[in-house]
PyMOL Python script that loads the backbone (N, CA, C, O; Angstrom):
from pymol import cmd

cmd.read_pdbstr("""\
ATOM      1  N   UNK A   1      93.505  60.467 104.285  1.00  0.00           N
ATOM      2  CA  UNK A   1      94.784  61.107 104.513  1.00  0.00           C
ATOM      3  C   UNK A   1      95.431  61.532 103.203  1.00  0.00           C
ATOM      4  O   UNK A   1      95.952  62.639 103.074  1.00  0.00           O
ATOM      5  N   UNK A   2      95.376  60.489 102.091  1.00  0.00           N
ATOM      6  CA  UNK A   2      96.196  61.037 101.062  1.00  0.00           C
ATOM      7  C   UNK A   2      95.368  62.001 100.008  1.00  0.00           C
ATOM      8  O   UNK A   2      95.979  62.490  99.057  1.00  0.00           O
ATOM      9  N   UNK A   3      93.951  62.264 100.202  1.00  0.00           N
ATOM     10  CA  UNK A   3      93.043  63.354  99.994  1.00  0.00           C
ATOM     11  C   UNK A   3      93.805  64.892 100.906  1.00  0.00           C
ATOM     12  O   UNK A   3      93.784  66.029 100.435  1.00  0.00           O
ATOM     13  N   UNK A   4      94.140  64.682 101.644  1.00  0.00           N
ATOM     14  CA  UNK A   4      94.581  66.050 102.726  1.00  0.00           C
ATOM     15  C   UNK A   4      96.303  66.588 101.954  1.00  0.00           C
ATOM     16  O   UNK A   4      96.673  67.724 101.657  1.00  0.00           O
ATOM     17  N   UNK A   5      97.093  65.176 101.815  1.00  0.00           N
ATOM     18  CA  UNK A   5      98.161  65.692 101.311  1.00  0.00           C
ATOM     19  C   UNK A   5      97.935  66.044  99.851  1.00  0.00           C
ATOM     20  O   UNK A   5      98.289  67.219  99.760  1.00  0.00           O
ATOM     21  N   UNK A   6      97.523  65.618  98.658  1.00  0.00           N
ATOM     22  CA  UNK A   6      96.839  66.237  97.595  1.00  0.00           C
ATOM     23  C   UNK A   6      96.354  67.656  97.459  1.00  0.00           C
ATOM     24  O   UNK A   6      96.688  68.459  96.587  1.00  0.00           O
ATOM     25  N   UNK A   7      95.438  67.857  98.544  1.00  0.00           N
ATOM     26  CA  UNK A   7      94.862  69.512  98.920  1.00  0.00           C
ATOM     27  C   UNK A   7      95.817  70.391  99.184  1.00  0.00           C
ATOM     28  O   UNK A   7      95.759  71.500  98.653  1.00  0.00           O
ATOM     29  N   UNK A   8      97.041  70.004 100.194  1.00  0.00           N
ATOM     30  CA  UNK A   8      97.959  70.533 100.737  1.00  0.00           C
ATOM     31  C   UNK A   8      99.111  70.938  99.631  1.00  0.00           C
ATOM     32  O   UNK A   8      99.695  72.016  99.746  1.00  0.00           O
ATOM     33  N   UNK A   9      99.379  70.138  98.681  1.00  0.00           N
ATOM     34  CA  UNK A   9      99.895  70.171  97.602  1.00  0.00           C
ATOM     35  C   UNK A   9      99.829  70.949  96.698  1.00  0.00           C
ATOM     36  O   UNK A   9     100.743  71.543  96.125  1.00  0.00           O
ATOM     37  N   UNK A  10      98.204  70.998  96.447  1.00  0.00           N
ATOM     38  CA  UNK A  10      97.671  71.873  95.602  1.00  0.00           C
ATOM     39  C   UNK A  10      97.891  73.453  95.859  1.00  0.00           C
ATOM     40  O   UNK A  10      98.364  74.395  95.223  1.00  0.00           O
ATOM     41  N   UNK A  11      97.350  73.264  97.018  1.00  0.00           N
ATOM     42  CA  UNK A  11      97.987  74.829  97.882  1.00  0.00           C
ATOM     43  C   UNK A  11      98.888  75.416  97.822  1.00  0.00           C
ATOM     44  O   UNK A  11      98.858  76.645  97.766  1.00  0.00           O
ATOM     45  N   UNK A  12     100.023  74.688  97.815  1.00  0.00           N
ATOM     46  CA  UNK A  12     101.429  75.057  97.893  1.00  0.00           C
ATOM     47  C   UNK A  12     101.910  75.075  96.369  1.00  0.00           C
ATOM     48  O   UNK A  12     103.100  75.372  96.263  1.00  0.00           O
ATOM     49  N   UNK A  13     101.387  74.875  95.419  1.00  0.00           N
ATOM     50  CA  UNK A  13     101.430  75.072  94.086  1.00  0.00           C
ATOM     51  C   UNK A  13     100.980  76.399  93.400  1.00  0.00           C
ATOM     52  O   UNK A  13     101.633  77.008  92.553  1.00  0.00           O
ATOM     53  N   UNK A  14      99.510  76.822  94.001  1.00  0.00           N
ATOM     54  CA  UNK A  14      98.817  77.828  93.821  1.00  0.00           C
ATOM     55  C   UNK A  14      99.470  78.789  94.277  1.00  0.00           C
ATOM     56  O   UNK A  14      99.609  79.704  93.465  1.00  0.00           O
ATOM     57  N   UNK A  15     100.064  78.987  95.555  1.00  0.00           N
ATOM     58  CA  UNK A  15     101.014  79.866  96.617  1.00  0.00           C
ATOM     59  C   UNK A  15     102.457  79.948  95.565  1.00  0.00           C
ATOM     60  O   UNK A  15     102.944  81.022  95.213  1.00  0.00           O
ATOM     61  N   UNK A  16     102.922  78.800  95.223  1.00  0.00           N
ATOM     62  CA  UNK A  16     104.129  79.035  94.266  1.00  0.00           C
ATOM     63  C   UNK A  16     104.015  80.089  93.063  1.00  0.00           C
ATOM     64  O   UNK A  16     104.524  81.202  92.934  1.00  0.00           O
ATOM     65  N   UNK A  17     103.169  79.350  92.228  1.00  0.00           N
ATOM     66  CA  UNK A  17     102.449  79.994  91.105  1.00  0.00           C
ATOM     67  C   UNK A  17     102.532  81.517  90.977  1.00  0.00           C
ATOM     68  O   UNK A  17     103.275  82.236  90.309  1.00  0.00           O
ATOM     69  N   UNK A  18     101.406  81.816  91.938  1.00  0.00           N
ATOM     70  CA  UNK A  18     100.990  82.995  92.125  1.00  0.00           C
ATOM     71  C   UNK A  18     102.428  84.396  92.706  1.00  0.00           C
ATOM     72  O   UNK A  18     102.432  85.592  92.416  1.00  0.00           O
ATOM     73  N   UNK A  19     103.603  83.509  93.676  1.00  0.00           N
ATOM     74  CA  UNK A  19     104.974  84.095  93.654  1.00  0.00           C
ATOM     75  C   UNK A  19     105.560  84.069  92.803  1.00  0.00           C
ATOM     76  O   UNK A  19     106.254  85.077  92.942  1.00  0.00           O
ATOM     77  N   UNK A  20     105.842  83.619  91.909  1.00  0.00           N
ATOM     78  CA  UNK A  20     106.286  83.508  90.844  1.00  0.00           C
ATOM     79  C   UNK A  20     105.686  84.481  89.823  1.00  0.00           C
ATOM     80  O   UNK A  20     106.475  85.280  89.318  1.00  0.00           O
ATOM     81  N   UNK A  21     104.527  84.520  89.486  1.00  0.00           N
ATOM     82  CA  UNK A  21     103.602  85.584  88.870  1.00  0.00           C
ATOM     83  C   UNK A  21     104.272  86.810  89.158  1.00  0.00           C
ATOM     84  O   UNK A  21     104.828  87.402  88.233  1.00  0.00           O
ATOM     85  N   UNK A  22     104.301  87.442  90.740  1.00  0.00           N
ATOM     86  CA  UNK A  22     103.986  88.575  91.386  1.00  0.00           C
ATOM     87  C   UNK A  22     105.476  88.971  91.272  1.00  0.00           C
ATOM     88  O   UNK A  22     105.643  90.190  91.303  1.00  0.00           O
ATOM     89  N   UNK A  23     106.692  88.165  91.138  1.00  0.00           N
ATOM     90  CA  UNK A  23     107.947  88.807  90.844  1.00  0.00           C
ATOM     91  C   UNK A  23     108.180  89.815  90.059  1.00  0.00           C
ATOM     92  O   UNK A  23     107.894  89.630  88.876  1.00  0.00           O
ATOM     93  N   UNK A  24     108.705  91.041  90.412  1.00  0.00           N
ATOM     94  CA  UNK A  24     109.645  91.870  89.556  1.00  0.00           C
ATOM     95  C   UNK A  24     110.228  91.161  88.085  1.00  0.00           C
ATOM     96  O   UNK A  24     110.498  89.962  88.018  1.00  0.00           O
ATOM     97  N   UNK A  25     110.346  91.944  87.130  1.00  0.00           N
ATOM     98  CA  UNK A  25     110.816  90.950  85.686  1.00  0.00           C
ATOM     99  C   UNK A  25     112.500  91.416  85.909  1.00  0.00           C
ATOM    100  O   UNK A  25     113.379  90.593  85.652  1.00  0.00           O
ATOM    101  N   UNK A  26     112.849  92.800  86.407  1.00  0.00           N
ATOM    102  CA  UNK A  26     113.722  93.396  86.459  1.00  0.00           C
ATOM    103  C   UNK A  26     114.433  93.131  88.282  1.00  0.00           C
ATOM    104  O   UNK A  26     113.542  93.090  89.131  1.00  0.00           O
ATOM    105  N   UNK A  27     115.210  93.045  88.569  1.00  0.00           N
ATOM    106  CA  UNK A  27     115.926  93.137  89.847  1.00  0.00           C
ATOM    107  C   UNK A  27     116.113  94.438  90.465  1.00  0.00           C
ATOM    108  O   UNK A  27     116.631  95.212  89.660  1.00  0.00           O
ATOM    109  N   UNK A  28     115.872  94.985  91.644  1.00  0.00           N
ATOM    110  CA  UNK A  28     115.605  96.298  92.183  1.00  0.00           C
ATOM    111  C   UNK A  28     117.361  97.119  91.974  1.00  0.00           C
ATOM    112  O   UNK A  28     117.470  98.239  92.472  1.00  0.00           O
ATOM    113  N   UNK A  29     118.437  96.599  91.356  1.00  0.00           N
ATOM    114  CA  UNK A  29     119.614  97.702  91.229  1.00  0.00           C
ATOM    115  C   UNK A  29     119.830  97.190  90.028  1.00  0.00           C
ATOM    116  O   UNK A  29     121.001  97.206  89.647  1.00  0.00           O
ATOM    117  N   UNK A  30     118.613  96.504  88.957  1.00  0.00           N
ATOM    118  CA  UNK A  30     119.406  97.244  87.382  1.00  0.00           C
ATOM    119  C   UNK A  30     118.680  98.193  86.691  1.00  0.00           C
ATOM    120  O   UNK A  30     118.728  98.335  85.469  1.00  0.00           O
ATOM    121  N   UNK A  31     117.921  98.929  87.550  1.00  0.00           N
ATOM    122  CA  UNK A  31     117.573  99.770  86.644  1.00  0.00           C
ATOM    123  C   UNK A  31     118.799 100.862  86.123  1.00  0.00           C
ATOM    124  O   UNK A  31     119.926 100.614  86.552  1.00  0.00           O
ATOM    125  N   UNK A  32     118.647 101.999  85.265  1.00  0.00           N
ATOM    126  CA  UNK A  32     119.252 102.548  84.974  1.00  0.00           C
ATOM    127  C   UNK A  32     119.704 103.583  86.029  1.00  0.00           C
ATOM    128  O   UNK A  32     118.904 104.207  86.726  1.00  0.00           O
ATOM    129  N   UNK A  33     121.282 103.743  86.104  1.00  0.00           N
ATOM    130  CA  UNK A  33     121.577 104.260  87.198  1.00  0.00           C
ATOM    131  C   UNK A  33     121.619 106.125  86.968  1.00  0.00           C
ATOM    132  O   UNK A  33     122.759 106.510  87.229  1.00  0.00           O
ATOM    133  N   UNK A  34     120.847 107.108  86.629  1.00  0.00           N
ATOM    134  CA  UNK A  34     120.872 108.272  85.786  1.00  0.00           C
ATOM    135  C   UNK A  34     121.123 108.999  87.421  1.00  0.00           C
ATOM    136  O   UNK A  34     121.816 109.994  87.210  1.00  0.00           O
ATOM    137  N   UNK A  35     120.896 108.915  88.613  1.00  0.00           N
ATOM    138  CA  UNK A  35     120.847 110.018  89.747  1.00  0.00           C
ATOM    139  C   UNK A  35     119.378 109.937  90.056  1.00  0.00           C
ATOM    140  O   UNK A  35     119.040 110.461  91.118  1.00  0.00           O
ATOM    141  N   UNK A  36     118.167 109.208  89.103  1.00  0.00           N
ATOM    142  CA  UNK A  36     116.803 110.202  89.655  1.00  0.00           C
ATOM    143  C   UNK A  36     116.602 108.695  90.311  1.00  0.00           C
ATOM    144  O   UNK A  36     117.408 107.776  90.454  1.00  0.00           O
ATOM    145  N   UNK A  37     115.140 108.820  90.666  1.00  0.00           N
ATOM    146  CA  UNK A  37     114.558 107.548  90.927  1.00  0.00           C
ATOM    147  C   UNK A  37     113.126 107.730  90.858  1.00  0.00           C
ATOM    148  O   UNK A  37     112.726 108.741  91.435  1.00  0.00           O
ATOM    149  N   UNK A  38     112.133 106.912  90.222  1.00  0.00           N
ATOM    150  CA  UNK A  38     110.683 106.908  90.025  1.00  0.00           C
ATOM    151  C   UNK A  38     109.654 106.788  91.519  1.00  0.00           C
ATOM    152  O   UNK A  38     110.114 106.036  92.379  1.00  0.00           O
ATOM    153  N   UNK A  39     108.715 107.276  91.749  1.00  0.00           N
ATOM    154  CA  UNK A  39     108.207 107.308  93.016  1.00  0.00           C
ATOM    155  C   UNK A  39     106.847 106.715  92.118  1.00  0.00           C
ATOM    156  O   UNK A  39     106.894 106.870  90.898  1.00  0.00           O
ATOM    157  N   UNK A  40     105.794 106.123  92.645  1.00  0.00           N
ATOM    158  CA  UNK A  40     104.613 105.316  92.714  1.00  0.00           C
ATOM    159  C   UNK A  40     104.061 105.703  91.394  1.00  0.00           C
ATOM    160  O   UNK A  40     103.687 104.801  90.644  1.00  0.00           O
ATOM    161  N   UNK A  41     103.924 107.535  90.848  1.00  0.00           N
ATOM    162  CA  UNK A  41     102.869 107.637  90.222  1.00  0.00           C
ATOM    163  C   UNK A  41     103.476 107.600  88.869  1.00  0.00           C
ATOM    164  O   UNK A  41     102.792 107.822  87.870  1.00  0.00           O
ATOM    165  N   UNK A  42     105.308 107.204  88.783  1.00  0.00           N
ATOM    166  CA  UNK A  42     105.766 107.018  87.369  1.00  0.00           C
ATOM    167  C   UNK A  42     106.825 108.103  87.476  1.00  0.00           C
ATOM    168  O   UNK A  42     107.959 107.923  87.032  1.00  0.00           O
ATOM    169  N   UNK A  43     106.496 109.086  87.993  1.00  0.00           N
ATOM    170  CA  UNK A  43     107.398 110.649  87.710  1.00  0.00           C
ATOM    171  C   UNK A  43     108.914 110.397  87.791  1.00  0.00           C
ATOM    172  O   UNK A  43     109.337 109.275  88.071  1.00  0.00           O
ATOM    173  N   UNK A  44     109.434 111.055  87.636  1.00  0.00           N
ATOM    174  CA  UNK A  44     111.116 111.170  87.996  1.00  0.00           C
ATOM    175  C   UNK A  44     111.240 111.603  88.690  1.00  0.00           C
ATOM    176  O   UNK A  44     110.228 112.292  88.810  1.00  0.00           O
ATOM    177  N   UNK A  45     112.040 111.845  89.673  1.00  0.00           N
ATOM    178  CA  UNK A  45     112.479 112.970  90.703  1.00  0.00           C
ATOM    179  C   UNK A  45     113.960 112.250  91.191  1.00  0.00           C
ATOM    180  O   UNK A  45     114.399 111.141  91.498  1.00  0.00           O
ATOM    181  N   UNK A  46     114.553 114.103  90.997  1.00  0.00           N
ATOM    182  CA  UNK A  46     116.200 114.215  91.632  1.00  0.00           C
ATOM    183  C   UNK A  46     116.362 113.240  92.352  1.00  0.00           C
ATOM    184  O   UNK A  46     115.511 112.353  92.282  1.00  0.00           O
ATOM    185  N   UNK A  47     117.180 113.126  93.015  1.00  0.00           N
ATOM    186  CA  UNK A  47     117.855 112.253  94.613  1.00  0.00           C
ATOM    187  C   UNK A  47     118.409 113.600  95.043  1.00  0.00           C
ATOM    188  O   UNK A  47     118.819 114.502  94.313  1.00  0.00           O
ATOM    189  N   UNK A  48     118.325 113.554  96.685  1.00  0.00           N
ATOM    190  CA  UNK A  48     118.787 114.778  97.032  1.00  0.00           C
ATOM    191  C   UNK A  48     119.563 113.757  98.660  1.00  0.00           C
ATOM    192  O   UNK A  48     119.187 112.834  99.382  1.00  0.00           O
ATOM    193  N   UNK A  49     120.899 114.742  98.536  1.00  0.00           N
ATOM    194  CA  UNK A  49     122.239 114.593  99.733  1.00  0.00           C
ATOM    195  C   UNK A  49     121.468 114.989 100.704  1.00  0.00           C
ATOM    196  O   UNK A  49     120.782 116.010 100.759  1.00  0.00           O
ATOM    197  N   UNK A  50     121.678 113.652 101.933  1.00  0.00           N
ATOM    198  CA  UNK A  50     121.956 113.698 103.127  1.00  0.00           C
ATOM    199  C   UNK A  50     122.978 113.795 103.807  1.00  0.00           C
ATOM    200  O   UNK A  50     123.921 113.012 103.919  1.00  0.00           O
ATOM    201  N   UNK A  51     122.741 115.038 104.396  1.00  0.00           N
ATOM    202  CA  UNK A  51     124.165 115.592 105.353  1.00  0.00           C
ATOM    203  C   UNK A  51     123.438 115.288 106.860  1.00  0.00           C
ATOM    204  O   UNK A  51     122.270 115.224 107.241  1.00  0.00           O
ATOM    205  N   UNK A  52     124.788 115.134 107.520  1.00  0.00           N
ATOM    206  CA  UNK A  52     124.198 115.142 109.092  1.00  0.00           C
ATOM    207  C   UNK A  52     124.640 116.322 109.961  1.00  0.00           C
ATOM    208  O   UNK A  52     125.700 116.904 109.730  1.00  0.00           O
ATOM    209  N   UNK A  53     124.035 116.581 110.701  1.00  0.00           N
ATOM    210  CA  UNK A  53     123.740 117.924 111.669  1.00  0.00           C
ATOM    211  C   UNK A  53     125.587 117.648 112.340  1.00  0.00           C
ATOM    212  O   UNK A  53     126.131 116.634 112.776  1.00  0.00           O
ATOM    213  N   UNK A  54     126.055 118.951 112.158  1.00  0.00           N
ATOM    214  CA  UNK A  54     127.579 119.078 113.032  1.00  0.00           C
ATOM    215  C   UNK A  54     127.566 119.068 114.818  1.00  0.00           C
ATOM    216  O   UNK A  54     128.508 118.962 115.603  1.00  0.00           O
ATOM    217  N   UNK A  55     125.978 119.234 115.082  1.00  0.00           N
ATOM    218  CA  UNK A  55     125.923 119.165 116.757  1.00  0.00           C
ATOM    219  C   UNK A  55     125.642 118.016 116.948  1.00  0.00           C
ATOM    220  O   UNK A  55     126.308 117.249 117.643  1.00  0.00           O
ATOM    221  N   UNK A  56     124.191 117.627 116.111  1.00  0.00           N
ATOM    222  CA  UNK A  56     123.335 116.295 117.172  1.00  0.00           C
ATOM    223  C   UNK A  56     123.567 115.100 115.807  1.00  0.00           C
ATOM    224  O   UNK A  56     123.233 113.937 116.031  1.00  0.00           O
ATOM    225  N   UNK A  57     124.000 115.374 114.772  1.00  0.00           N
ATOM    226  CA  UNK A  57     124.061 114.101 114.151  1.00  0.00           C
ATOM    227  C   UNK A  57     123.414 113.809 113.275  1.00  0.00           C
ATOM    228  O   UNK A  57     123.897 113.328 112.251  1.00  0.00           O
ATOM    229  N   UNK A  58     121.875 114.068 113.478  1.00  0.00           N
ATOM    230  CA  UNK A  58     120.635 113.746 112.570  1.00  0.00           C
ATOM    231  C   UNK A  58     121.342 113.992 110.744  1.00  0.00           C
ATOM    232  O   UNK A  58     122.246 114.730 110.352  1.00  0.00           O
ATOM    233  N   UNK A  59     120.678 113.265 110.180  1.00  0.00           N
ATOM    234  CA  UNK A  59     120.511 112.991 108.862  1.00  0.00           C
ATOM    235  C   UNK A  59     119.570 113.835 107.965  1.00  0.00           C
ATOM    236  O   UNK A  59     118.492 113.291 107.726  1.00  0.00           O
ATOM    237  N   UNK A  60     119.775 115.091 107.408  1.00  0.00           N
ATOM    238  CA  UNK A  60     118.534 115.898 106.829  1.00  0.00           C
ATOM    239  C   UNK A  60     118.858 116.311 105.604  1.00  0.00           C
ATOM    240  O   UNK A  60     120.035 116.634 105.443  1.00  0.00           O
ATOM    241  N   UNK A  61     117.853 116.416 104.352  1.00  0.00           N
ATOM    242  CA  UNK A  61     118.058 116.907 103.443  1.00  0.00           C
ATOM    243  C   UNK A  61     118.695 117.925 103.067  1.00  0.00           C
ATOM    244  O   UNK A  61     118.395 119.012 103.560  1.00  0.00           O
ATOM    245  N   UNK A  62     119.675 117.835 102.155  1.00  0.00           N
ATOM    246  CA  UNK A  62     120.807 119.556 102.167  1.00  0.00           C
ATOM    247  C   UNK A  62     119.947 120.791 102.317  1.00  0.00           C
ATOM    248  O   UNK A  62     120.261 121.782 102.975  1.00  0.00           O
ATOM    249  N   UNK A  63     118.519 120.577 101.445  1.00  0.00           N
ATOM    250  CA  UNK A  63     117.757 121.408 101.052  1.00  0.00           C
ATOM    251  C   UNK A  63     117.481 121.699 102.304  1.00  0.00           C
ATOM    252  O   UNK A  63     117.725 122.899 102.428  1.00  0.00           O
ATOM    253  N   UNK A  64     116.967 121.104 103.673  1.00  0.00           N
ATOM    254  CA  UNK A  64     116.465 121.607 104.293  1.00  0.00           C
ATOM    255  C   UNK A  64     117.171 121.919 105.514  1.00  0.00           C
ATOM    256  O   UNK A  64     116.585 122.062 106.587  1.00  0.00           O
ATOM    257  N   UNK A  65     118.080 121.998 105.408  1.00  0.00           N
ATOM    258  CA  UNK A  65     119.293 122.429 106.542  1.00  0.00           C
ATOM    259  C   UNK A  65     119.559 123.835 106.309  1.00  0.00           C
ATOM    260  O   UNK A  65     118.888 124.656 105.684  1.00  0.00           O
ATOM    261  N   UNK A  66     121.093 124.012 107.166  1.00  0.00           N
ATOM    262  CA  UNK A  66     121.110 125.393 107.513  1.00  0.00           C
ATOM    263  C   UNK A  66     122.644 125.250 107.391  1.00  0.00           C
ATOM    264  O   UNK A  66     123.322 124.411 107.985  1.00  0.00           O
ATOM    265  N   UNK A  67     123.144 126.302 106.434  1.00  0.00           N
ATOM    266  CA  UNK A  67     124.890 126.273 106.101  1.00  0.00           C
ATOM    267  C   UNK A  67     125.512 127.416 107.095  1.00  0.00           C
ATOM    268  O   UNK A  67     125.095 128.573 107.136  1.00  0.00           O
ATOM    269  N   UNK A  68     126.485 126.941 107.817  1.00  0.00           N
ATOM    270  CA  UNK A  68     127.076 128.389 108.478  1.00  0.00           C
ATOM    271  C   UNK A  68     128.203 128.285 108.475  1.00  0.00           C
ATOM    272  O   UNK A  68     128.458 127.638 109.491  1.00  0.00           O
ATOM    273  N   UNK A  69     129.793 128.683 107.582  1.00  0.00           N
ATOM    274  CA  UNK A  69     131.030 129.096 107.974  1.00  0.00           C
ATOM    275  C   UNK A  69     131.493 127.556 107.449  1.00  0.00           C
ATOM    276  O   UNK A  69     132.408 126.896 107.942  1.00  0.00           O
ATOM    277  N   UNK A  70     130.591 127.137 106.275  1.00  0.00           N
ATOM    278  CA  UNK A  70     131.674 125.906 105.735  1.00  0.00           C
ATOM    279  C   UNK A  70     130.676 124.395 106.339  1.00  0.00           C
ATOM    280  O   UNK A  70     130.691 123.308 105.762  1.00  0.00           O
ATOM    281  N   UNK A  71     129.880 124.706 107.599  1.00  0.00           N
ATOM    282  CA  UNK A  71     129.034 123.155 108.339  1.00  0.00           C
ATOM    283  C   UNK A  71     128.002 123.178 108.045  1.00  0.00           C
ATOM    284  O   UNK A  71     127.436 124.120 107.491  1.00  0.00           O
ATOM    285  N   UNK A  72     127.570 122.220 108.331  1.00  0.00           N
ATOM    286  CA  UNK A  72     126.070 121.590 107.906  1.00  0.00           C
ATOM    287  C   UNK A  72     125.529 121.952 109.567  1.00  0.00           C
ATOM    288  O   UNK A  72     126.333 122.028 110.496  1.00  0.00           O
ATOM    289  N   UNK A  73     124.045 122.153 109.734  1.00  0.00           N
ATOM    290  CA  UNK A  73     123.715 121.844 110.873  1.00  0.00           C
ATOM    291  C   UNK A  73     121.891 121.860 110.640  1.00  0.00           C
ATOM    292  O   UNK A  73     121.516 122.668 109.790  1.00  0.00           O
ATOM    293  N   UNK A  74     120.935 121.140 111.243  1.00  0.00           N
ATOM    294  CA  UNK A  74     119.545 120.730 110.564  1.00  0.00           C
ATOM    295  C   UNK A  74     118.927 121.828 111.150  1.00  0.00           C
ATOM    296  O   UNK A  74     117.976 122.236 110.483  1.00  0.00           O
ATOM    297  N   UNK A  75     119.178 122.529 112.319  1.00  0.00           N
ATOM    298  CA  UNK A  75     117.988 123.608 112.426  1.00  0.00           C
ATOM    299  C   UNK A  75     118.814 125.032 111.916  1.00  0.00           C
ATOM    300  O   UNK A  75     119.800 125.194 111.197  1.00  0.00           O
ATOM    301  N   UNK A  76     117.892 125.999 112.669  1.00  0.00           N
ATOM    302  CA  UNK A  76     118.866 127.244 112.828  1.00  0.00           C
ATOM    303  C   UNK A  76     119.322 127.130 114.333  1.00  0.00           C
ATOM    304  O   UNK A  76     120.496 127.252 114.681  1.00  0.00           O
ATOM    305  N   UNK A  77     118.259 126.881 115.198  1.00  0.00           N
ATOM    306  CA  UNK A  77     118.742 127.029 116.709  1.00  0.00           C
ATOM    307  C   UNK A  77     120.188 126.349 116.906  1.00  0.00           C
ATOM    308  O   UNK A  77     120.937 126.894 117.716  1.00  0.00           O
ATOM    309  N   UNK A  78     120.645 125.187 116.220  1.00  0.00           N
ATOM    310  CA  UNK A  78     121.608 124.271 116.240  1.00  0.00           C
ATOM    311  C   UNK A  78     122.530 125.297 115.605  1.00  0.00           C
ATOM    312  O   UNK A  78     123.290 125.751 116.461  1.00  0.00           O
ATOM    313  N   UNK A  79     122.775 125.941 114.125  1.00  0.00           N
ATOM    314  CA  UNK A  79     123.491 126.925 113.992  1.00  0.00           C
ATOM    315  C   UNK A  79     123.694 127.899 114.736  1.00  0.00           C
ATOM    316  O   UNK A  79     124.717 128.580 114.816  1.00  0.00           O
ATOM    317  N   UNK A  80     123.130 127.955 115.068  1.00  0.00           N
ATOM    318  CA  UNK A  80     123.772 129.366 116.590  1.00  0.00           C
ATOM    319  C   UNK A  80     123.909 129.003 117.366  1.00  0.00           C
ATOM    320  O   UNK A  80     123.943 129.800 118.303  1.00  0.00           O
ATOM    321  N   UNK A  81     124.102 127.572 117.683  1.00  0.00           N
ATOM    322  CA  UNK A  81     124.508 127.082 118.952  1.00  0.00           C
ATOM    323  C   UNK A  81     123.991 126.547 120.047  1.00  0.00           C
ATOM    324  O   UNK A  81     124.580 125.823 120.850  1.00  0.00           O
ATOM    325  N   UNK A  82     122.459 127.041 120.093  1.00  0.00           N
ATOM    326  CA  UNK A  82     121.847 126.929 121.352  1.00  0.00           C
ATOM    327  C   UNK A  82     121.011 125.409 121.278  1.00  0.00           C
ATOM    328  O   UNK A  82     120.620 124.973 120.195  1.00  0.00           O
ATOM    329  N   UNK A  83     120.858 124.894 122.182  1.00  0.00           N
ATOM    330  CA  UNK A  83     120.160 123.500 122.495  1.00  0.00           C
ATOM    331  C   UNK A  83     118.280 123.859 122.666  1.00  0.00           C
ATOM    332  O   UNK A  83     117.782 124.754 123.348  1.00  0.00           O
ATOM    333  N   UNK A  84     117.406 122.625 121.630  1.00  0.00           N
ATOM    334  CA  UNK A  84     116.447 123.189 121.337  1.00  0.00           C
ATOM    335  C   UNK A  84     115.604 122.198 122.764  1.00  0.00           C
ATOM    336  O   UNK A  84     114.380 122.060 122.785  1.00  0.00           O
ATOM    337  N   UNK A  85     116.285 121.760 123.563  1.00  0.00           N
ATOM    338  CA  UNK A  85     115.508 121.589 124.897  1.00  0.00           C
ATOM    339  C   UNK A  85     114.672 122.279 125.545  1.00  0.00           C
ATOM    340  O   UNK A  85     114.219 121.860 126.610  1.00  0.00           O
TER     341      UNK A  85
END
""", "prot")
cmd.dss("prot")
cmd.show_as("cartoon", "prot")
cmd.util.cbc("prot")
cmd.orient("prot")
């Protein structure tokens, strides 16, 4: 028995260890706050505004929306009004 808790021990040491290892050195909101943010391969890239649609709500990139008379709206069909049912 006290062979099993020993093993069990050990385990849970190795499991510690190894979390501890695998931590971030930095905390995920100190990096530098400039507007961009790094994606996987290192690069920089903008941050880009989410506006939501003036009919149905949705959440879409400014870039990829549609401006009419001052509103936001995510398609065109939604800018002119009509329901894309």
């Amino acid at each position: 028995m006290s062979k099993l808790l020993v093993f069990l021990l050990v385990l849970f040491a190795i499991y510690w260890v190894r979390r501890m290892l695998s931590k971030p050195k930095h905390p995920p909101g100190a990096g530098p706050r400039s507007g961009a943010s790094r994606n996987r391969a290192g690069q920089t890239q903008a941050s880009t505004r989410m506006l939501s649609c003036q009919r149905c709500g949705v959440h879409v990139p400014e870039s990829e929306g549609v401006r009419v008379g001052g509103e936001f709206f995510c398609c065109e069909a939604h800018a002119r009004g009509r329901d894309e049912s």
